[in-house]
C-alpha positions, 0 to 999 in steps of 0.5 A: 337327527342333530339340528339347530334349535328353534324358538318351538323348541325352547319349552322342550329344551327347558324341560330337557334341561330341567329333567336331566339336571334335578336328576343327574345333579341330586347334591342340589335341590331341585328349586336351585335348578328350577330358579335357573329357568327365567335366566337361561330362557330370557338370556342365555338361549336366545344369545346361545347356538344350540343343537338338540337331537329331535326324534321324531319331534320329541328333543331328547338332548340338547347342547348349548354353546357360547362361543367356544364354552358348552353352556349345558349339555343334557339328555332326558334320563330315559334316552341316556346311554344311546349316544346322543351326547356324545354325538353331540359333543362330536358334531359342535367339536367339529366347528369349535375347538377347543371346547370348554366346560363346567362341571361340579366336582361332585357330578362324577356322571358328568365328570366322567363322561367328560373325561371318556370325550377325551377333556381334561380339567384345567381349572378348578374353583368355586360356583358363587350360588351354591359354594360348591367346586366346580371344574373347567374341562377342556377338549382340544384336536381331533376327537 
């Protein structure tokens, strides 16, 4: 079931978020993620729409937005390739359109599935902390 997130759900969303990221984005050292966790907790949830897809009271994937931006978009590894992003993706594609997001280039899972929902980049540059390129993908119209 995709439902809005509420405040119970923060700590899960942040261990989705923590589990997926260290695992689906190696080139980078977990501690990187994990020095992540007071900002997006303190600052970007409470202002960001989220949906997570609750399983019988287990959240296996979430996707955050910021007006028109998905500010992440995770699934635990062991609920991936069931189609809980996608499904997200589809559901937030319905009300926000077009949606954007950033990808590390060196993130070829992320890039493709991206690239698979139909986004295309339009933009590329570089993340201030790591100094890695990053990519801005864009999907517009009916998916």
């Amino acid at each position: 079931m995709i439902r809005l997130r509420t405040d119970v759900d923060l700590d899960a969303v942040l261990d989705v978020y923590l589990e997926a990221t260290t695992l689906g984005q190696g080139f980078l050292p977990a501690e990187f993620w994990e020095a992540d966790i007071p900002e997006i907790r303190d600052e970007l949830m409470p202002t960001a729409e989220t949906w997570v897809v609750d399983m019988g009271g287990e959240i296996v994937a979430f996707v955050s937005l910021h007006e028109n931006f998905i500010g992440g978009l995770f699934t635990l590894p062991a609920h991936q390739g069931r189609g809980h992003g996608k499904a997200l993706i589809e559901h937030v594609h319905r009300t926000h359109d077009p949606l954007l997001v950033e990808v590390f280039e060196a993130n070829t899972a992320a890039r493709a599935f991206y690239r698979n929902r139909g986004f295309e980049q339009v933009e590329r540059s570089i993340e201030p902390k790591s100094g890695l390129p990053v990519l801005i993908l864009r999907l517009s119209g009916p998916e």
